[in-house]
C-alpha positions as CSV (number, residue, x, y, z in Angstrom):
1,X,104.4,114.6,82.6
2,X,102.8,113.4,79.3
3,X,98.8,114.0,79.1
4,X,97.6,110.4,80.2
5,X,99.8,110.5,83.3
6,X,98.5,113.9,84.1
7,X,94.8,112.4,83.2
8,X,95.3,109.6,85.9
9,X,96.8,111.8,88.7
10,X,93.6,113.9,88.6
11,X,91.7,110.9,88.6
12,X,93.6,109.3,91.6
13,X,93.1,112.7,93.4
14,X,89.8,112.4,92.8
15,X,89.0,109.4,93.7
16,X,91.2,110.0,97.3
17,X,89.3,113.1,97.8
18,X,85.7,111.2,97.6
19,X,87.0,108.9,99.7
20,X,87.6,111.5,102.5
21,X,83.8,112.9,101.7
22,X,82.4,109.8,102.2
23,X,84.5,109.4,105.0
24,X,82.9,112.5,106.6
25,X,79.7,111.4,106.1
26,X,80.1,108.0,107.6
27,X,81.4,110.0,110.4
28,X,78.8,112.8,110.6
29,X,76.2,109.7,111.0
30,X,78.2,107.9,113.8
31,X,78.2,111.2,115.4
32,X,74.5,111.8,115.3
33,X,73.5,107.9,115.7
34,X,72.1,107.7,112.3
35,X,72.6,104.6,109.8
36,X,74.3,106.1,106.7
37,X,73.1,103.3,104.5
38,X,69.8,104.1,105.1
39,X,70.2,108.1,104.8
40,X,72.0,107.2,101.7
41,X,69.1,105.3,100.4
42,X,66.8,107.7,101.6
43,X,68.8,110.0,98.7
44,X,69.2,107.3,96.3
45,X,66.4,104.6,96.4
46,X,67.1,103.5,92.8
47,X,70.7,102.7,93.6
48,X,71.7,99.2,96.4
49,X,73.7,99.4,98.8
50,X,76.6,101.5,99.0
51,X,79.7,99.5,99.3
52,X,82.1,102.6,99.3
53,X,80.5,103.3,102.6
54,X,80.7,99.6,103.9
55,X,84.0,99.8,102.9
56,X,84.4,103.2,105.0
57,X,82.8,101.5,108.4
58,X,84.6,98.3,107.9
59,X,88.5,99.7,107.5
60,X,88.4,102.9,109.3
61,X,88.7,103.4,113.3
62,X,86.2,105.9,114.1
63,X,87.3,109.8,114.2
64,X,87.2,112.1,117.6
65,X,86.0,114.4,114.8
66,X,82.9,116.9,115.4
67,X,81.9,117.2,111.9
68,X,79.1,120.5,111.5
69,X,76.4,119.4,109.0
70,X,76.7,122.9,107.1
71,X,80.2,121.6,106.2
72,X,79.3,117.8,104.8
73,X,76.5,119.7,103.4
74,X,78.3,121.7,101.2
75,X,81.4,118.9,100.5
76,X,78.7,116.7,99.5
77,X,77.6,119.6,97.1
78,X,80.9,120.0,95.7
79,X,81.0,116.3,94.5
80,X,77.3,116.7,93.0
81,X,76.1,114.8,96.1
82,X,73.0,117.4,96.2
83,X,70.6,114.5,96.9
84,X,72.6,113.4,99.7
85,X,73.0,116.9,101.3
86,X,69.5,117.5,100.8
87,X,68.7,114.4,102.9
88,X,71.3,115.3,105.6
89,X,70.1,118.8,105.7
90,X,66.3,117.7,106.2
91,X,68.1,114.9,109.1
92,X,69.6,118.1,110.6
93,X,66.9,120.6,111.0
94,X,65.6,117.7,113.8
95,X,68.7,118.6,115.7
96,X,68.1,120.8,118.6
97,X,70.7,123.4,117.6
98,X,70.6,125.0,114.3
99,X,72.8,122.8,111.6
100,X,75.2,121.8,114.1
């Protein structure tokens, strides 16, 4: 593999993986019947509306998936997110059990 393919396979990996995170997230809100654009905008006021999550909700059946919030908190950290995770961290301490 010569360096540009090697340069666009880690970006295609990257770009699948963020996929899956917003994926997560979209699902993490379904799961505790909370609008992810407007958690997302709660994080990001500056930015409009996501389309990466429209895209998400509008192509993807939803998961049987039980999604802890300590775990999309800390994938959303890995991808620099911290805005998000703070926002879905603040959302989750008004959960009855502790970060579930």
């Amino acid at each position: 593999m010569d360096q540009k393919s090697i340069t666009e396979y880690i970006i295609q990996k990257y770009q699948e993986d963020e996929q899956v995170m917003i994926q997560l997230f979209v699902q993490w809100c379904q799961n505790h019947d909370i609008d992810p654009f407007s958690l997302y905008q709660k994080a990001y006021p500056a930015q409009g509306p996501n389309e990466a999550i429209k895209t998400i909700i509008e192509n993807n059946e939803p998961m049987d998936l039980d999604i802890e919030s300590s775990t999309l908190i800390e994938v959303l950290q890995l991808f620099g997110n911290d805005d998000l995770a703070f926002v879905v961290s603040e959302e989750a301490q008004k959960f009855p059990t502790d970060l579930n």
